[in-house]
Residue frames relative to the residue before (quaternion, step in Angstrom):
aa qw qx qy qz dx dy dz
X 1.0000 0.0000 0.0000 0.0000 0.00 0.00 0.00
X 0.2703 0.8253 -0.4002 0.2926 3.50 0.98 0.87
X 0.7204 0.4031 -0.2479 0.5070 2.94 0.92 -0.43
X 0.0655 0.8733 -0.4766 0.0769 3.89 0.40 0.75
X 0.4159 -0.7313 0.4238 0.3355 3.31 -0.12 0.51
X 0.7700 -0.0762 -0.0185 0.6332 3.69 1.10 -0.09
X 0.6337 -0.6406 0.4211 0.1034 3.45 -1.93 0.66
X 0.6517 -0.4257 0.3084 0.5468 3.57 -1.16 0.16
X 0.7504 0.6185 -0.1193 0.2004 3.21 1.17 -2.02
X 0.6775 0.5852 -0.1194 0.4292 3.15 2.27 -0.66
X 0.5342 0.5756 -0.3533 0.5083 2.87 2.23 -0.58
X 0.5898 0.5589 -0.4452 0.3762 3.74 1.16 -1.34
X 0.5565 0.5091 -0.3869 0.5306 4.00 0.90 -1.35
X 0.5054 0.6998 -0.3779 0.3348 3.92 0.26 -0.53
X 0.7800 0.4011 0.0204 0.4798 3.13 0.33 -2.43
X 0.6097 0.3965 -0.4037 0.5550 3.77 0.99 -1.05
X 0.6047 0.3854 -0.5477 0.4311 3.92 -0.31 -0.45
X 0.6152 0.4198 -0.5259 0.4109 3.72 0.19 -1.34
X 0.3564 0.8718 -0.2811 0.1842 3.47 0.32 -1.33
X 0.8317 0.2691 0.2307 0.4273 2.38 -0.70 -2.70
X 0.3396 -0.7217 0.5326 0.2831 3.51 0.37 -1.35
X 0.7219 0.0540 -0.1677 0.6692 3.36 1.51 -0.09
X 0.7233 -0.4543 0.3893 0.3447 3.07 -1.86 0.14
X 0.6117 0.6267 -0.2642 0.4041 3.51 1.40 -1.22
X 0.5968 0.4910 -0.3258 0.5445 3.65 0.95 -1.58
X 0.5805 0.6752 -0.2122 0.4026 3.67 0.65 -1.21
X 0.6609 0.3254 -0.2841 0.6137 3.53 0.53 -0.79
X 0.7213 0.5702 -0.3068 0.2461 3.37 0.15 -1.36
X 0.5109 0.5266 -0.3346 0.5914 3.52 1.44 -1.21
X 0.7573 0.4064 -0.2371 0.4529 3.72 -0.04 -1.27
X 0.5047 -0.6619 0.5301 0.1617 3.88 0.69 0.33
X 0.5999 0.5618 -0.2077 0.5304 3.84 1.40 0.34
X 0.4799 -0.6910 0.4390 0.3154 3.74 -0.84 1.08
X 0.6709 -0.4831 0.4201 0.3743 3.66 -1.24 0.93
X 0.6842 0.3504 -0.3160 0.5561 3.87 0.30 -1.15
X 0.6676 0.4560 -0.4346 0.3968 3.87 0.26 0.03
X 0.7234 0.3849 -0.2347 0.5229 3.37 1.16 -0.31
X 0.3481 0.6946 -0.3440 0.5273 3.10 1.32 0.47
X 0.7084 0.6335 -0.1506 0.2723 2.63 0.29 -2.35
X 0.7001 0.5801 -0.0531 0.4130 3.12 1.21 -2.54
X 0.5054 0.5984 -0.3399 0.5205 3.88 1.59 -1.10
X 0.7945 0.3843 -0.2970 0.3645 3.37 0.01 -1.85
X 0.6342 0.6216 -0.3146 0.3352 3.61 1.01 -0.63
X 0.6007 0.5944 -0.1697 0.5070 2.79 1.34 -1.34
X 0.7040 0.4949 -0.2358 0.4514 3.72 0.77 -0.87
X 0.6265 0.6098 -0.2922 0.3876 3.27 1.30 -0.94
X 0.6601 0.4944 -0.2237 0.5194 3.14 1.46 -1.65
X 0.7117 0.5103 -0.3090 0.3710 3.69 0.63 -0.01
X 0.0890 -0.8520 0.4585 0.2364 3.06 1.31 -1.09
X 0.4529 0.4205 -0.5058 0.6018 3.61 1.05 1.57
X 0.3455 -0.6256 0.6547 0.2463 3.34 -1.56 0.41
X 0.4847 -0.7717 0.4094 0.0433 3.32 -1.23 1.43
X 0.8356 0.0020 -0.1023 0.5397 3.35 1.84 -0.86
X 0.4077 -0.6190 0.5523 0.3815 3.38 -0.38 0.15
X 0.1359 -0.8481 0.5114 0.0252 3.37 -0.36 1.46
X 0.2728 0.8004 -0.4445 0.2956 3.73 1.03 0.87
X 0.6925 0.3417 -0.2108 0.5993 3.38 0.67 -1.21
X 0.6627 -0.5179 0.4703 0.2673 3.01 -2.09 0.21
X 0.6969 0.2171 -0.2919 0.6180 3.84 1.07 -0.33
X 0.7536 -0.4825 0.3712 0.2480 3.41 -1.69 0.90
X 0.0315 -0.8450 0.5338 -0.0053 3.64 0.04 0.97
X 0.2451 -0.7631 0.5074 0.3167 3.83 -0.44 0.69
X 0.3227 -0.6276 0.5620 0.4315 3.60 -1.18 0.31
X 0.8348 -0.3237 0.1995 0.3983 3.35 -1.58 -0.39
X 0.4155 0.6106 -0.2909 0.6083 3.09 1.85 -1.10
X 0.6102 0.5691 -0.3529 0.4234 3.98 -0.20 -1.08
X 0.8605 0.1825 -0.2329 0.4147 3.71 0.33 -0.95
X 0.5342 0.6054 -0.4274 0.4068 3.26 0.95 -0.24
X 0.6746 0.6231 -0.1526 0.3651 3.48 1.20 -0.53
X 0.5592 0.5892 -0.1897 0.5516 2.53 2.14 -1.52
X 0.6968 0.5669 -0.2328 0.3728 3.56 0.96 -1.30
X 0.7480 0.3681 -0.2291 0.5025 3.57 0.91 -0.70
X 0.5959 0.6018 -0.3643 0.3873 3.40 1.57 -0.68
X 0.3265 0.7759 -0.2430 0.4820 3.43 1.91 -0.83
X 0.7925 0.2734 -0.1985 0.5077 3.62 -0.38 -1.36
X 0.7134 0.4138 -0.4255 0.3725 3.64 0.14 -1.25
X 0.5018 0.6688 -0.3795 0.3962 3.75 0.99 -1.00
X 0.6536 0.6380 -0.0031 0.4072 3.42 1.00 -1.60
X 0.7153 0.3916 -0.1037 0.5695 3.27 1.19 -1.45
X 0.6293 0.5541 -0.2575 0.4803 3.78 1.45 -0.74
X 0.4817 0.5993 -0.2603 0.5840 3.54 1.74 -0.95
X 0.7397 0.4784 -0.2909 0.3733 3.85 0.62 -1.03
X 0.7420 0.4425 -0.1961 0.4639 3.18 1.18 -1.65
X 0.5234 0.5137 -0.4839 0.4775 3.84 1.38 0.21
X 0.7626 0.4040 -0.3147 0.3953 3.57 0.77 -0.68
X 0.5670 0.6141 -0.3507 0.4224 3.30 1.04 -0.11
X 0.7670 0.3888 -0.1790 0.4781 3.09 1.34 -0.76
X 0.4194 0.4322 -0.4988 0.6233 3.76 1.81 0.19
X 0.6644 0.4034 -0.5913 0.2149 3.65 0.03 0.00
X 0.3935 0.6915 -0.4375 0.4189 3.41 0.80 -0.26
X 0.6889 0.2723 -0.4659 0.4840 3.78 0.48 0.15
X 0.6847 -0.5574 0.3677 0.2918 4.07 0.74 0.21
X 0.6542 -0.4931 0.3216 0.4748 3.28 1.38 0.16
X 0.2927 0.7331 -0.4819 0.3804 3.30 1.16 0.78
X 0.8670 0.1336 0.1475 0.4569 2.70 1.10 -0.90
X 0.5662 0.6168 -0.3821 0.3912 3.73 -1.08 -0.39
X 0.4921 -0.4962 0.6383 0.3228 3.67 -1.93 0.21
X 0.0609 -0.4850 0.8572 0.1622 3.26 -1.96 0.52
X 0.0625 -0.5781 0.8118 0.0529 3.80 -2.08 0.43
X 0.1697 -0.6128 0.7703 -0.0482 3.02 -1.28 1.66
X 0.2489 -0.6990 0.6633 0.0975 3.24 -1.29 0.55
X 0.0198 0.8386 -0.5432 0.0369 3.63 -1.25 -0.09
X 0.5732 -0.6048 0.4719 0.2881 3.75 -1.29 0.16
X 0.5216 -0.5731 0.3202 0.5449 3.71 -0.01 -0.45
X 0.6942 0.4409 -0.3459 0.4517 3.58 0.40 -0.75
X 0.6903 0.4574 -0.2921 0.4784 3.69 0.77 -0.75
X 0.8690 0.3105 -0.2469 0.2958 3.43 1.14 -0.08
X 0.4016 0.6242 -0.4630 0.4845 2.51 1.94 0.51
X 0.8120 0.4548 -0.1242 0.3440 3.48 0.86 -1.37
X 0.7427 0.2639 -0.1432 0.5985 3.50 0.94 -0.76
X 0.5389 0.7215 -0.3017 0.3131 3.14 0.41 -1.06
X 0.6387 0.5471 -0.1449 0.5213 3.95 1.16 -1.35
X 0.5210 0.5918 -0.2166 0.5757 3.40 1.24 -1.38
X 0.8502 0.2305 -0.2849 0.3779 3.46 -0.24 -0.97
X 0.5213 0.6839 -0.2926 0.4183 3.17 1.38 -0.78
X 0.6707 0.3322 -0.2623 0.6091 4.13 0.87 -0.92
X 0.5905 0.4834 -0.4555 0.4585 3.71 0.58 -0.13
X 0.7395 0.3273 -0.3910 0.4395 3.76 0.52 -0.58
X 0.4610 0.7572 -0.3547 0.2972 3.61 1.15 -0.47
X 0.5245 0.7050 -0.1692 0.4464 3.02 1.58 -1.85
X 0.8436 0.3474 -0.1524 0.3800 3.19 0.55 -1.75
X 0.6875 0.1622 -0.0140 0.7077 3.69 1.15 -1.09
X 0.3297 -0.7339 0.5888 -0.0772 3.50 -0.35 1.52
X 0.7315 0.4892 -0.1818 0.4389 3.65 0.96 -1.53
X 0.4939 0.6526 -0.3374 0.4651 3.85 1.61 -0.52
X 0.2070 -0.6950 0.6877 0.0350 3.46 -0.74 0.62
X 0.0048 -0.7369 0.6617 -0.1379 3.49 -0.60 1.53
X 0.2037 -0.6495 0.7300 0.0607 2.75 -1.71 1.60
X 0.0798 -0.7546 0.6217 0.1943 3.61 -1.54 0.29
X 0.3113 -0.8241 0.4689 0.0638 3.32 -0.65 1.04
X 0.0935 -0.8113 0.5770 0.0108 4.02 0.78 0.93
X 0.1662 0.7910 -0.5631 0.1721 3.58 -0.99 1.32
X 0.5034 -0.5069 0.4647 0.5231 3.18 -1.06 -0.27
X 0.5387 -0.6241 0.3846 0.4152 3.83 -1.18 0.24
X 0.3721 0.4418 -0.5690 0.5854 4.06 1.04 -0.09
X 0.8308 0.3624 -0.3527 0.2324 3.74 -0.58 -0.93
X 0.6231 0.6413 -0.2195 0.3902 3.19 1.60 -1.22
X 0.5891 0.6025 -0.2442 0.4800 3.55 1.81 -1.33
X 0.7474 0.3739 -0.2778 0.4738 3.63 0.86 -0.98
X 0.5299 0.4863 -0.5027 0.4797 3.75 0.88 -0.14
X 0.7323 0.3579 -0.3824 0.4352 4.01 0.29 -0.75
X 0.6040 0.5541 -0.3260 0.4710 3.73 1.17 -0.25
X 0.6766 0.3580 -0.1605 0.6231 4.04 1.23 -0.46
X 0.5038 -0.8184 0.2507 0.1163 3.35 1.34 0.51
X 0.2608 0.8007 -0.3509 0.4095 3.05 2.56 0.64
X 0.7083 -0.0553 -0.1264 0.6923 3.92 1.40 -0.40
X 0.7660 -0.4512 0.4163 0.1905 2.65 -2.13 0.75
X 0.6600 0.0339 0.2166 0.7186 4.34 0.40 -1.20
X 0.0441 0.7473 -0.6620 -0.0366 2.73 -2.00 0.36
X 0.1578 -0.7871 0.5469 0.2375 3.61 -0.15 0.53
X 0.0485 -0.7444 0.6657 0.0209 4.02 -0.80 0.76
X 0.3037 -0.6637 0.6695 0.1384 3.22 -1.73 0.48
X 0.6276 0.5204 -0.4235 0.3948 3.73 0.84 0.22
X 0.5482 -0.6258 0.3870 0.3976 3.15 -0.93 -1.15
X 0.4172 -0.7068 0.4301 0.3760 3.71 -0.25 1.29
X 0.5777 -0.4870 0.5791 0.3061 3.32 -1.61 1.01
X 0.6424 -0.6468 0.3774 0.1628 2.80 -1.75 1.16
X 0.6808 0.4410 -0.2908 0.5074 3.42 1.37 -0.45
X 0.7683 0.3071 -0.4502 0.3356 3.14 0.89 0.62
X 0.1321 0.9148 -0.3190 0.2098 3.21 1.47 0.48
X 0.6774 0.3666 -0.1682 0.6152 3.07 1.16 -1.40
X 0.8787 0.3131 -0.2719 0.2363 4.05 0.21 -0.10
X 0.5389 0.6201 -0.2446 0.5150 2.70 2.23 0.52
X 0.1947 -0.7695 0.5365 0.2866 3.94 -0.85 0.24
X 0.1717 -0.8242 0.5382 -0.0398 2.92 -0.56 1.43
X 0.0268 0.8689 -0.4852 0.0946 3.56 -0.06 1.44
X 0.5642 -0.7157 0.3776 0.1639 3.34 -0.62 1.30
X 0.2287 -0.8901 0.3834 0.0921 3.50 0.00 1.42
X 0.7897 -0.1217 0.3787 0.4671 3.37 -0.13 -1.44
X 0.4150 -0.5957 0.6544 0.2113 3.76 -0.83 0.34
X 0.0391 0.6588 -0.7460 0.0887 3.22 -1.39 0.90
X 0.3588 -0.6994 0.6120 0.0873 3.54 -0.67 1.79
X 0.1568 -0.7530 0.5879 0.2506 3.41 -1.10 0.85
X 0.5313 -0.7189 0.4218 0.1515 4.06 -0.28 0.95
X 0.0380 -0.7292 0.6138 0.3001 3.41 -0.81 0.48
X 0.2671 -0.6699 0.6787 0.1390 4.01 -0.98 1.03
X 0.1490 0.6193 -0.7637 0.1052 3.31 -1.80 0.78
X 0.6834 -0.5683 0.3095 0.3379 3.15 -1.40 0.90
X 0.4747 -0.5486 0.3584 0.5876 4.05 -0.69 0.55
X 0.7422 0.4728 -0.2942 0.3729 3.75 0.38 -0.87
X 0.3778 0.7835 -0.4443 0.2144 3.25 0.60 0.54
X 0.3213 -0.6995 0.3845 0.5095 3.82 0.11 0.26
X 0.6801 0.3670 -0.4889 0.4047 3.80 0.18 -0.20
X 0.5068 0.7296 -0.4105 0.2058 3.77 1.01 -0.09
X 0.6751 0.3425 -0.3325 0.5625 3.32 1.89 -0.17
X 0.3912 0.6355 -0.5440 0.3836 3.45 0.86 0.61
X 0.4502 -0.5995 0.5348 0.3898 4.14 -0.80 1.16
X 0.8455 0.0124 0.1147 0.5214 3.46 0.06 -1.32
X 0.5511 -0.7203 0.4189 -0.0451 3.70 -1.56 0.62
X 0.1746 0.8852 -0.3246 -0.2838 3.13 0.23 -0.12
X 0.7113 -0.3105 0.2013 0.5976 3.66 -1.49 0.17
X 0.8682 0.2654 -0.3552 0.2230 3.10 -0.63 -0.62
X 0.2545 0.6583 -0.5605 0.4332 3.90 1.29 0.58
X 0.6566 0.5710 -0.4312 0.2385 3.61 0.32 -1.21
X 0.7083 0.5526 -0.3290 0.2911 3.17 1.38 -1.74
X 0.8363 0.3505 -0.1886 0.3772 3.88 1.35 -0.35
X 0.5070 0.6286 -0.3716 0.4579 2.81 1.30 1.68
X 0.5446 -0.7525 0.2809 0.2415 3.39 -0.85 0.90
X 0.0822 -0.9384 0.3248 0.0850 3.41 0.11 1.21
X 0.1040 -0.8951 0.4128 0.1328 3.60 -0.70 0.52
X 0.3122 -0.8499 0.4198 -0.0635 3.03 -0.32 1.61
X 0.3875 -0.5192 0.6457 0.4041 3.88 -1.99 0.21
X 0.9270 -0.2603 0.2488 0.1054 3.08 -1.86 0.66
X 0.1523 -0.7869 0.3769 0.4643 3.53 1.14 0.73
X 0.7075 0.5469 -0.2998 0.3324 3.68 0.55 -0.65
X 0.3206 0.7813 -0.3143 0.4336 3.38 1.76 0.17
X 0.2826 -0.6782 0.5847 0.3439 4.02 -0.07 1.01
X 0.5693 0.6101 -0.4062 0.3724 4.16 0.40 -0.48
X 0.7018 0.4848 -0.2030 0.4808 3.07 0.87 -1.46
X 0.6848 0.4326 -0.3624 0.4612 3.91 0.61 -0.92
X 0.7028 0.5297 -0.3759 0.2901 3.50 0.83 -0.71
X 0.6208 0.4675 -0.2929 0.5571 3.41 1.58 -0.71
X 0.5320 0.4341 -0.5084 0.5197 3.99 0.63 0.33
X 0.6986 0.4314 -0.3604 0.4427 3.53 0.48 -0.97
X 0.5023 0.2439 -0.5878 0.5854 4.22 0.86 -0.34
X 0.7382 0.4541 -0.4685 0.1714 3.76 -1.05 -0.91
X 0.4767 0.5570 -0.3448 0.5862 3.51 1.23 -0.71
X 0.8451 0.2310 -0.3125 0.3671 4.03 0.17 -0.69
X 0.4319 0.5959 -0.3664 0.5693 3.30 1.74 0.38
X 0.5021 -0.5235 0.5114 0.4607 3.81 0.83 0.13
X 0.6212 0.5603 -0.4954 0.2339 3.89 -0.25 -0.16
X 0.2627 -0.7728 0.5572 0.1524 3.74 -0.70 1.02
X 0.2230 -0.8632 0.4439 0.0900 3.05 -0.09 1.64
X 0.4748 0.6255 -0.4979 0.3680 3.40 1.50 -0.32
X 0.8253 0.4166 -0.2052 0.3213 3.54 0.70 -1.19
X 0.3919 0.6302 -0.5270 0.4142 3.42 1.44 0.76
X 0.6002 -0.5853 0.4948 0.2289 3.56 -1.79 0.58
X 0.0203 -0.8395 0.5419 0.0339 3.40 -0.02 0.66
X 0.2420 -0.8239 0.5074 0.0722 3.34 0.49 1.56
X 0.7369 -0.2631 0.0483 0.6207 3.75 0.69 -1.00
X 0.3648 -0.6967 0.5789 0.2156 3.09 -2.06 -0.18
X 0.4151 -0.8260 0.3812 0.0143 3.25 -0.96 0.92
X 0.0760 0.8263 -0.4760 -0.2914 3.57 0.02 -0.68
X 0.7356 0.3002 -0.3357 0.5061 3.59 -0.11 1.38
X 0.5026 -0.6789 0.4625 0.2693 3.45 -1.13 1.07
X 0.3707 0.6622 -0.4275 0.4912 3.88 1.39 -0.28
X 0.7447 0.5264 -0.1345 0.3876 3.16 0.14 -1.83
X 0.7512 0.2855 -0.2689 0.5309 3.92 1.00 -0.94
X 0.4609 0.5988 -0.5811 0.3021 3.66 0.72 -0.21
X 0.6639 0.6956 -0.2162 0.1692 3.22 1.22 -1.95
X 0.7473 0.3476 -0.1512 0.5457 2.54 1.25 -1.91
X 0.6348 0.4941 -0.4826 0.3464 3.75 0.27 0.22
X 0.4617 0.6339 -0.4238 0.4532 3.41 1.93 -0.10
X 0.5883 0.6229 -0.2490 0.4516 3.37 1.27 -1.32
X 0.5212 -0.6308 0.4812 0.3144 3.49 0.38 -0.38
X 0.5017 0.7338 -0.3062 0.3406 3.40 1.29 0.20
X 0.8047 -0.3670 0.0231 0.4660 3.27 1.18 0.67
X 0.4475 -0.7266 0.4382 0.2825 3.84 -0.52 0.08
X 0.0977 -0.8543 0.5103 -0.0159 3.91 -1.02 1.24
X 0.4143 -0.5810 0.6403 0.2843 3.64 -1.11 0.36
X 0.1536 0.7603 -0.5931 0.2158 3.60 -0.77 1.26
X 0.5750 -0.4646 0.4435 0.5068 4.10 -1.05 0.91
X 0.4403 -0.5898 0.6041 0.3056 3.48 -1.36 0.91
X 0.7561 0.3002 -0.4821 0.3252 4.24 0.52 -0.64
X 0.5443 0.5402 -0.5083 0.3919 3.59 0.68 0.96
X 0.6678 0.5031 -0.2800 0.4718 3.39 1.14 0.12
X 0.5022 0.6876 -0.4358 0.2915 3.89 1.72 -0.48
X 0.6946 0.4505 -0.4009 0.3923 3.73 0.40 -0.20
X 0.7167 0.3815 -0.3297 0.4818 4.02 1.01 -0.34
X 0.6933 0.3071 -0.4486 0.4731 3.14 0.97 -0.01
X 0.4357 0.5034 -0.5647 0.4877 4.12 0.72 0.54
X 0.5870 0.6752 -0.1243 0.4291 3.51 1.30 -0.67
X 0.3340 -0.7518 0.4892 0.2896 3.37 0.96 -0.75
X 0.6069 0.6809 -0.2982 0.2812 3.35 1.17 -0.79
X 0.6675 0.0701 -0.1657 0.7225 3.74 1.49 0.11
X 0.5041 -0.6059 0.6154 0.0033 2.64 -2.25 0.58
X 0.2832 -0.8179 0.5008 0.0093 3.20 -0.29 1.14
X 0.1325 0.8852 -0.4445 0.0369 3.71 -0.06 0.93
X 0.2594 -0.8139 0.5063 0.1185 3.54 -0.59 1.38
X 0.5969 -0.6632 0.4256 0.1506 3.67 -1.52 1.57
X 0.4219 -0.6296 0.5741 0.3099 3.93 0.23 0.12
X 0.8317 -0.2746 -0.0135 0.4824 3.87 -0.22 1.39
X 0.5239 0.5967 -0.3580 0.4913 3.17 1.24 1.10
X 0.0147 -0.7667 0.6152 -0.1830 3.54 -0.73 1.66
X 0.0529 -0.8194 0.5664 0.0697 3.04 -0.04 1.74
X 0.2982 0.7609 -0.5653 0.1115 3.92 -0.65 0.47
X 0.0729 -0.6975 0.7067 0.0935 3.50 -1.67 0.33
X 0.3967 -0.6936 0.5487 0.2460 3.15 -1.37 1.15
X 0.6902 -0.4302 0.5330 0.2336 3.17 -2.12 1.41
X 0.0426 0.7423 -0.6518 -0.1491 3.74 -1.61 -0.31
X 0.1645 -0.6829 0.6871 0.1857 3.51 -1.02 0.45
X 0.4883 -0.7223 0.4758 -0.1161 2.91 -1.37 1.47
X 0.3382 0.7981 -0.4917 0.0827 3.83 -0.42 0.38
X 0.4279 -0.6506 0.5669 0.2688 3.20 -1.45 0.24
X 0.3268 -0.8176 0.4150 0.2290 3.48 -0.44 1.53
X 0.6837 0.5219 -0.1571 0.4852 3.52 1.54 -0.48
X 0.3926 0.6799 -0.3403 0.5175 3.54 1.35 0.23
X 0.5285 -0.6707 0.4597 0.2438 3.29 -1.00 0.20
X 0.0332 -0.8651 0.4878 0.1120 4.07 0.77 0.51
X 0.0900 -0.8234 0.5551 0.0753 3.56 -0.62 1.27
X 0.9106 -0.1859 0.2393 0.2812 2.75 -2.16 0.44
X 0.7519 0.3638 -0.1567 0.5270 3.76 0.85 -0.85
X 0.4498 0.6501 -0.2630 0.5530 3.74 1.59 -0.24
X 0.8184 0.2919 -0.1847 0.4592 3.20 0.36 -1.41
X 0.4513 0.4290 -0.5293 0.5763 3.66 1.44 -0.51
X 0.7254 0.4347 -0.4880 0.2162 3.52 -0.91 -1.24
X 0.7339 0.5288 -0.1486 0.3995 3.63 1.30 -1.14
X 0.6411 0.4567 -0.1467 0.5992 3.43 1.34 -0.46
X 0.8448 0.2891 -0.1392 0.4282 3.61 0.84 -0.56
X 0.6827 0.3940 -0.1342 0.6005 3.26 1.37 -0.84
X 0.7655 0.3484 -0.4262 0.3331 3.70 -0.08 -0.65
X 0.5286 0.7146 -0.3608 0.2823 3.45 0.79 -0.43
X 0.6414 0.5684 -0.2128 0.4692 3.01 1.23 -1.34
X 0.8322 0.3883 -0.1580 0.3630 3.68 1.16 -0.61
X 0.3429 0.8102 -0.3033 0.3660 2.93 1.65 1.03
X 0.5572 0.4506 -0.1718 0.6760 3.30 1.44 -0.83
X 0.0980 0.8602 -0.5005 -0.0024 4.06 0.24 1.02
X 0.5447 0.5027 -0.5217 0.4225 3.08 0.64 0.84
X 0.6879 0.3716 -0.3422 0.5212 3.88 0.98 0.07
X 0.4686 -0.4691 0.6949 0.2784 3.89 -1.32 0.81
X 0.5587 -0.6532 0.4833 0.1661 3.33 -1.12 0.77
X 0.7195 0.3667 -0.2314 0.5424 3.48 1.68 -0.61
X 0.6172 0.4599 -0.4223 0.4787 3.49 1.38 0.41
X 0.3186 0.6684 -0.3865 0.5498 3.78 1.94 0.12
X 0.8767 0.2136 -0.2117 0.3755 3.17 0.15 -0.95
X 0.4437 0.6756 -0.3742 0.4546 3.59 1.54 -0.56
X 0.7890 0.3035 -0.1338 0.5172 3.72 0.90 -1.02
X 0.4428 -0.7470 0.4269 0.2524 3.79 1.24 0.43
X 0.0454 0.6953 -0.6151 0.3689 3.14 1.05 1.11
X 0.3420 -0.5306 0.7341 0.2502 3.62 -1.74 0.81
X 0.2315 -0.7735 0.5140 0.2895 3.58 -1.11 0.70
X 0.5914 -0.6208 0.2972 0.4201 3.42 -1.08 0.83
X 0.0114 -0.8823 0.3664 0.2953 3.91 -1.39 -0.31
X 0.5625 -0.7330 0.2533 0.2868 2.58 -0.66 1.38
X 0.7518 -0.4861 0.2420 0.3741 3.92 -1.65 0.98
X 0.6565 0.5566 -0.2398 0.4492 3.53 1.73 -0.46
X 0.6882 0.4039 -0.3578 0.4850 3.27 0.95 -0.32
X 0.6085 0.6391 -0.3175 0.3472 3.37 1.30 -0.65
X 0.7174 0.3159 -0.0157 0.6207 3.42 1.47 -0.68
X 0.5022 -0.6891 0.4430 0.2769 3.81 1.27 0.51
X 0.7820 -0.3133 0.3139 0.4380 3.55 0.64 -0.31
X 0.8361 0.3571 -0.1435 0.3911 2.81 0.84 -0.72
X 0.0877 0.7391 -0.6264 0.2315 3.47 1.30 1.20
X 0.7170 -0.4490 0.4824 0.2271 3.70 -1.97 0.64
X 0.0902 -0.6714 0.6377 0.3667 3.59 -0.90 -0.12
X 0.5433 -0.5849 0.5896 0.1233 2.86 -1.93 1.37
C-alpha cells in the first residue's frame, strides 16, 4: 500500500482550507508558507487526477471530488488521532489527552470542578474541554472529536440510536432575586407570584433558553405568561443584573453556588413546584474509550452527583460519596 495517491500531511492541508476558506488562513493555522500549501494541493490533485477546488471565487470552494475526500480524509485523520491515544495509554496515565465535552451552563459551572479534581489526581493527562451547544456537543462525541460529554439538552434524534445516553444527575433550575427584594423574605411563593414578576431571561433564540422553557412548561409554568422585562445573552450578565435589582430569573442552581454562599442572591422556592432537568453523560459505544475516560468516569463523576456538596466539603464531613448510574454499571447503564 505504498503507493497512495496522497498523505496524512495533505489531508490535514485539505481540512484547514475546507476550514479556513483560503489557502493563506490555511497555511497560517498549519504554521506553513502559502506556496507550500499550494504546492501540497497541486500535488495532491495531480496524484488523483480530479480537481479539488473550483478556483473562481475568492474563498476556497471544494469541487465534488473536494468533499468526498474531505469526508473520508476526516475519519482516517480521526482514526490516526485514536490509534495515537490508544497507544499513549500504554504508559498508565502518564500520559496522553482526555476531551470532555459539554453544554454551556454545565461547562461553565461544573464542568471546571470536575476538571481540577482529575488534574489533582493525574497531573501528566492533558485535558481538553470543549464548551458547545448540545446538537454540536452530541456530534463531536459521535465523530469521535471528544472523548464523554455531559449535556443538559436533548441529544438530536439522529443520534439517539448511536449514542449512550446515561442519566446523570439533576440540576435544579433556581428562581434568583435580589436579597432585598420584597418577596425575598417570604419562606416560600407561590405559582402564581411568578406571573407578576419581572423576569430576566437568555435570548429567546438561545438553545439554553428553550431548554429551560421546555423544563418550566413540564413543571406546569406558562412561560408565555411570564414578564420578560429584559434579555440578555449570558448567564454572567443575568446574575449581575438580578444583583442590580433589575428583576428576578430561573437559572441552573450550580451556577448560582458561590452568590448564594455569598449572600449576594436569594434563592426563592415555588409552593409544589420543582423546577429541574436531568444532566446526561454521553458516549460513543464504538469509539475507542481510554485509560483517562474510564478514570475521569469511574473516579470523578460520581463525586458530582450530590450538587449541593463541593467534593472537598464531602469528604471534610465523612459523608459516603454518592455513585453515580455510570460508575455503577461501567458505562454501560441502559438508556432511560
Amino acid at each position: 500500500m505504498s503507493d497512495l495517491p496522497f498523505t496524512l500531511d495533505q489531508l490535514r492541508i485539505l481540512k484547514a482550507i475546507a476550514t479556513e476558506g483560503s489557502f493563506k488562513r490555511a497555511a497560517d493555522s498549519l504554521y506553513v508558507s502559502q506556496p507550500a500549501v499550494s504546492l501540497q494541493v497541486q500535488n495532491l490533485e495531480r496524484q488523483l487526477n480530479v480537481p479539488l477546488f473550483d478556483r473562481g471565487g475568492r474563498r476556497a470552494q471544494l469541487t465534488e471530488a473536494g468533499h468526498l475526500l474531505l469526508e473520508y480524509g476526516d475519519r482516517i485523520l480521526s482514526l490516526c488521532q485514536e490509534t495515537c491515544r490508544a497507544i499513549e495509554d500504554l504508559q498508565n496515565l502518564q500520559g496522553g489527552t482526555l476531551i470532555v465535552g459539554a453544554s454551556q451552563t454545565t461547562g461553565t459551572y461544573l464542568l471546571p470542578r470536575m476538571i481540577g479534581l482529575f488534574r489533582q489526581r493525574y497531573p501528566e493527562v492533558a485535558v481538553q474541554l470543549h464548551v458547545h451547544s448540545t446538537r454540536r456537543t452530541s456530534w463531536s462525541v459521535a465523530n469521535g472529536q471528544v472523548d464523554l460529554a455531559i449535556i443538559g439538552g436533548e441529544v438530536p434524534a439522529e443520534l439517539q440510536e448511536s449514542l449512550e445516553i446515561i442519566p446523570y444527575a439533576e440540576d435544579e433550575l433556581a428562581l434568583i432575586m435580589p436579597v432585598f427584594h420584597p418577596l425575598a423574605n417570604a419562606e416560600i411563593i407561590r405559582r402564581e407570584d411568578l406571573y407578576q414578576l419581572k423576569f430576566i431571561a437568555l435570548d429567546s433564540q438561545s438553545t439554553i433558553r428553550k431548554v429551560i422553557d421546555q423544563v418550566l412548561t413540564r413543571s406546569g409554568i406558562e412561560t408565555g405568561n411570564l414578564h420578560i422585562e429584559m434579555e440578555l445573552n449570558s448567564i454572567e450578565a443575568i446574575k449581575n443584573a438580578v444583583q442590580a435589582g433589575l428583576g428576578v430569573a430561573f437559572v441552573s442552581i450550580s451556577a448560582i453556588e458561590k452568590e448564594l454562599q455569598m449572600g449576594m442572591l436569594h434563592r426563592s422556592r415555588i409552593e409544589t413546584v420543582v423546577v429541574h432537568r436531568m444532566l446526561s453523560v454521553i458516549f460513543n459505544p464504538n469509539r475507542y474509550r481510554s485509560k483517562a475516560a474510564e478514570a475521569f468516569t469511574e473516579e470523578i463523576l460520581p463525586q458530582f452527583t450530590n450538587r449541593s456538596l463541593e467534593p472537598a466539603q464531602a469528604e471534610q464531613n465523612g459523608q459516603k460519596r454518592p455513585v453515580s448510574p455510570v460508575s455503577e454499571a461501567n458505562g454501560k447503564t441502559p438508556v432511560e
